[in-house]
C-alpha positions in Angstrom: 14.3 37.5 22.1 13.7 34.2 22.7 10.2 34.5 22.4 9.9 35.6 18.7 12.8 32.3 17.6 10.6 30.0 19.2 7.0 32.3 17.5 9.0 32.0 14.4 9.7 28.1 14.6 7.6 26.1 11.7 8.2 22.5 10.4 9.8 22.8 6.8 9.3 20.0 4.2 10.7 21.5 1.0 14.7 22.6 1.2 17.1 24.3 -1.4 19.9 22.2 -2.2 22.5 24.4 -0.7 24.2 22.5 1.6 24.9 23.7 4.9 28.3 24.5 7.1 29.6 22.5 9.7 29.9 25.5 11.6 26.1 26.0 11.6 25.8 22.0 12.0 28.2 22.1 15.0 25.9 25.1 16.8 22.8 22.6 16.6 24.9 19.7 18.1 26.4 22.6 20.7 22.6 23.8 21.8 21.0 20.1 21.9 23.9 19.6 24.3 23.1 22.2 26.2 19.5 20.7 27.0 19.0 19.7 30.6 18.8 15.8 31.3 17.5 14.3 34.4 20.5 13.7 37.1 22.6 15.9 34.2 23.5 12.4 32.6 22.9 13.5 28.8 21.8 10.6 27.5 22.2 11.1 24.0 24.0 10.6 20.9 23.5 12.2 17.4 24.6 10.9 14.0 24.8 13.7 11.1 23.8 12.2 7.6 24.7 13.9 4.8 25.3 10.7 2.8 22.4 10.6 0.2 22.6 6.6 0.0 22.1 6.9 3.9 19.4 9.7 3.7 17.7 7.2 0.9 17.1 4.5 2.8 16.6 6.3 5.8 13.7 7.8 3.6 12.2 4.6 2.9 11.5 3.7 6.7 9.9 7.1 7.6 6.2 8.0 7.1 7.6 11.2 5.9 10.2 10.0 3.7 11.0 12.2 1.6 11.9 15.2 3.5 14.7 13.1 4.6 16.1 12.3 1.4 15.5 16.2 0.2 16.9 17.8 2.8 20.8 18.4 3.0 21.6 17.3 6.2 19.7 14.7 8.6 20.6 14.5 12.2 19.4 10.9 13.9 18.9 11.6 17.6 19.3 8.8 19.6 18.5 7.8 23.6 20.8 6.0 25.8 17.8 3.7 28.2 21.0 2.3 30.2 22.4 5.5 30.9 19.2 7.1 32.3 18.5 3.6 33.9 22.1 3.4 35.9 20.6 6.1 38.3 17.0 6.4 37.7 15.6 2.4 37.0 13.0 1.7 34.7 11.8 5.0 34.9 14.8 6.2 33.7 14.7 3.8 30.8 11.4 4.2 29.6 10.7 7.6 29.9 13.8 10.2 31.3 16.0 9.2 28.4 12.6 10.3 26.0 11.9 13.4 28.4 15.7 14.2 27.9 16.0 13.7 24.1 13.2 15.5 23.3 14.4 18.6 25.0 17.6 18.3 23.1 15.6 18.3 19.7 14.0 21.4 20.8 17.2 23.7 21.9 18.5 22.3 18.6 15.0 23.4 16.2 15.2 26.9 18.0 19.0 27.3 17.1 18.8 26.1 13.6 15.4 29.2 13.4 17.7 31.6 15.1 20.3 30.7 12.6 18.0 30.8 9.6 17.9 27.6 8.8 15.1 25.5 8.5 13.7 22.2 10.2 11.4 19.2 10.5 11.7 16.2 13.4 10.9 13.0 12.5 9.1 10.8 14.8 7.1 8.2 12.5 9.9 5.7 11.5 10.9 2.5 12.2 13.4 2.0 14.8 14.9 -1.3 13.9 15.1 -0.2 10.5 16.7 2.7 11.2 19.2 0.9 14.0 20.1 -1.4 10.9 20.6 1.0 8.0 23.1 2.7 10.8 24.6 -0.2 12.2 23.9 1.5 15.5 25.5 -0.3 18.6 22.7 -2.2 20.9 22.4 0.4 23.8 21.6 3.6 21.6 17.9 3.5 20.6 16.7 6.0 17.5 13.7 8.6 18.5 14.0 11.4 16.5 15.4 12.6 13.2 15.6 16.5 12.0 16.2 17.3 8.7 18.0 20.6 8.4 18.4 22.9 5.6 17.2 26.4 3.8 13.9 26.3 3.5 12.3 26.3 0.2 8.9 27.4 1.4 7.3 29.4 3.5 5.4 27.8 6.3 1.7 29.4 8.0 1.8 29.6 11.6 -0.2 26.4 12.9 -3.4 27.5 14.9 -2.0 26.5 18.6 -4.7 26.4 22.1 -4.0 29.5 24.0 -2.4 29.0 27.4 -6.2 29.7 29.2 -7.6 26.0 27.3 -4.7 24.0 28.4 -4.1 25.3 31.9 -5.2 25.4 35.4 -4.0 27.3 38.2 -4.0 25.8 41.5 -3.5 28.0 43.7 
């Protein structure tokens, strides 16, 4: 049930070493795909670091550093602005691409729990760092990264607001 993956989801910072399959790997890329995008234009595009020079100095630009470089596998999400902006302006630019991103991170965190593996995503990192440690092309701008692995620890659910303090009905 879909309600106890996304119950059981918790940000892991501590991973085994085992590496992890392409198989599983490809399942993450295959449910962040599956995400729905404003106008269905998918503007995204994900790199999968396993390198550990890459994951290194990716580590140094990230407030969190070091779960990159400790986790097997590190998937940069990037946003493609000009895509989202061919149809949808500035709008599209500055916030769709974000909206659309984010909601692939999310189908991709509650596949890698229903899978058993764990994850973390990244937020707090330098972008133009990041863009130059890749050598990413001008249009494709880095937001998030997940780190994916088996988790070497065992997370406490995070006190969230019940629905009733962040709600209102209008009716």
């Amino acid at each position: 049930m879909i309600m106890e993956v996304i119950a059981k989801r918790r940000s892991i910072r501590q991973y085994k070493p085992d590496p992890v399959s392409a198989e599983l790997i490809h399942q993450l890329l295959e449910a962040a795909c599956m995400a729905p995008s404003a106008g269905n234009l998918q503007p995204w595009f994900f790199y999968v670091i396993e390198n550990p020079r890459l994951k290194r100095e990716l580590s140094r630009v990230a407030v969190s550093g070091k779960i990159i470089e400790n986790a097997p596998v590190t998937i940069l999400v990037c946003a493609l602005p000009e895509q989202s902006a061919s149809r949808y302006g500035e709008r599209g630019a500055w916030l769709y691409c974000l909206q659309d991103t984010a909601a692939a991170v999310q189908n991709m965190l509650l596949a890698a729990t229903a899978l058993g593996l764990a994850t973390c995503w990244i937020g707090a990192f330098s972008e133009e760092e990041v863009a130059a440690i890749l050598d990413l092309p001008l249009e494709q701008r880095p937001v998030a990264m997940v780190t994916v692995g088996y988790g070497a620890e065992e997370a406490q659910a995070p006190v969230k607001k019940p629905p009733v303090a962040v709600s209102r009905w209008l009716k």
